[in-house]
TORKETI-500947 format. One record per residue (C-alpha): residue in one letter; x, y, z. Coordinates in steps of 0.02 Angstrom, whole numbers, plus 32768, in hexadecimal, padded with zeros to 4 digits. Last residue first. Example, Ala and Ser with C-alpha at 12.3 -4.5 7.8 and 13.67 -1.06 7.14 Angstrom:
2
PT residuo    X    Y    Z
PT       S 82AC 7FCB 8165
PT       A 8267 7F1F 8186
***
This chain:
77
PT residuo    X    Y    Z
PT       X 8360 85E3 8023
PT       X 82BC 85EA 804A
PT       X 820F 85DA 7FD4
PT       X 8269 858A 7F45
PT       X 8255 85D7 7E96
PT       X 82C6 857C 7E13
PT       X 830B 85B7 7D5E
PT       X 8364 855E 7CE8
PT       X 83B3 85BE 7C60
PT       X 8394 858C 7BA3
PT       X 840F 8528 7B2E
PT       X 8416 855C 7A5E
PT       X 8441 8610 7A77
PT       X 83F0 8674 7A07
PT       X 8371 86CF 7A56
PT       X 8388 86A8 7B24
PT       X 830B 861C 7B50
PT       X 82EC 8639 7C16
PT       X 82A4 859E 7C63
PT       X 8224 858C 7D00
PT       X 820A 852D 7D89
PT       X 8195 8561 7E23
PT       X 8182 8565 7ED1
PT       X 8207 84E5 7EFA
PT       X 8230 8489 7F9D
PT       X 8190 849D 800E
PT       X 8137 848B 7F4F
PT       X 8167 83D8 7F4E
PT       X 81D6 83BC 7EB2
PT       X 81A0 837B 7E27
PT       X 81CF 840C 7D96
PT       X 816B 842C 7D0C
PT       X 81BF 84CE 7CBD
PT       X 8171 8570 7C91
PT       X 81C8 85E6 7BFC
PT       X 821B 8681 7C26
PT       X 8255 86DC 7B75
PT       X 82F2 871E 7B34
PT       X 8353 87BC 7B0D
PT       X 83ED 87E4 7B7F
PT       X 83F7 888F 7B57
PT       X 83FA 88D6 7C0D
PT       X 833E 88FB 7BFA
PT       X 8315 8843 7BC4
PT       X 8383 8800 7C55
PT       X 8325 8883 7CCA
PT       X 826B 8851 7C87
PT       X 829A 877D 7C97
PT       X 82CE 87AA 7D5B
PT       X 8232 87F5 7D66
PT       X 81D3 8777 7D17
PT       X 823D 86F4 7D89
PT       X 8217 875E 7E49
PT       X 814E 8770 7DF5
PT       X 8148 86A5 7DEF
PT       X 8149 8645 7D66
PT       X 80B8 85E8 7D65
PT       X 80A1 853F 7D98
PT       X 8094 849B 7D28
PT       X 7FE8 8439 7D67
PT       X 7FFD 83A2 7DC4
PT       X 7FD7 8306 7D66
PT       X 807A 82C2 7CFF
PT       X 8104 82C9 7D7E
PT       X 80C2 8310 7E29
PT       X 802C 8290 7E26
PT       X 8083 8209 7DDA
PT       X 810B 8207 7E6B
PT       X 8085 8207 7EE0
PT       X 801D 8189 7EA0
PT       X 80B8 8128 7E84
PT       X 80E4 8157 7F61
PT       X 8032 8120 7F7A
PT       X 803C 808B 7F24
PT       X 80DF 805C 7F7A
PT       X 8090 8075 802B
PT       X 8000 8000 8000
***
């Protein structure tokens, strides 16, 4: 019983749980590169962490540069 659980757990934060928003600390951060001429754009990330670890995932494609920046939100340090 415990193992089902921890798969309907696992499941849940994989496939199930809906991708959260960037939050307003990553659009801002996405508004100063853009302003220092680093042009790209935030993108939202599935991520399967609990959200005690990490708010929200995110990526940051910079225009022509084939690799974007990962980007995490965790509520402490």
């Amino acid at each position: 019983t415990a193992g089902l659980l921890w798969l309907g757990e696992v499941a849940y934060r994989l496939f199930l749980r809906p991708i959260d928003l960037p939050t307003p600390a990553m659009q801002a951060l996405e508004i100063h590169l853009n302003t220092s001429g680093v042009k790209g754009h935030l993108y939202a990330v599935r991520h399967s962490y609990r959200h005690s670890q990490v708010t929200a995932a995110a990526g940051f494609k910079i225009d022509g540069f084939p690799l974007p920046i990962a980007l995490a939100d965790c509520p402490d340090e």
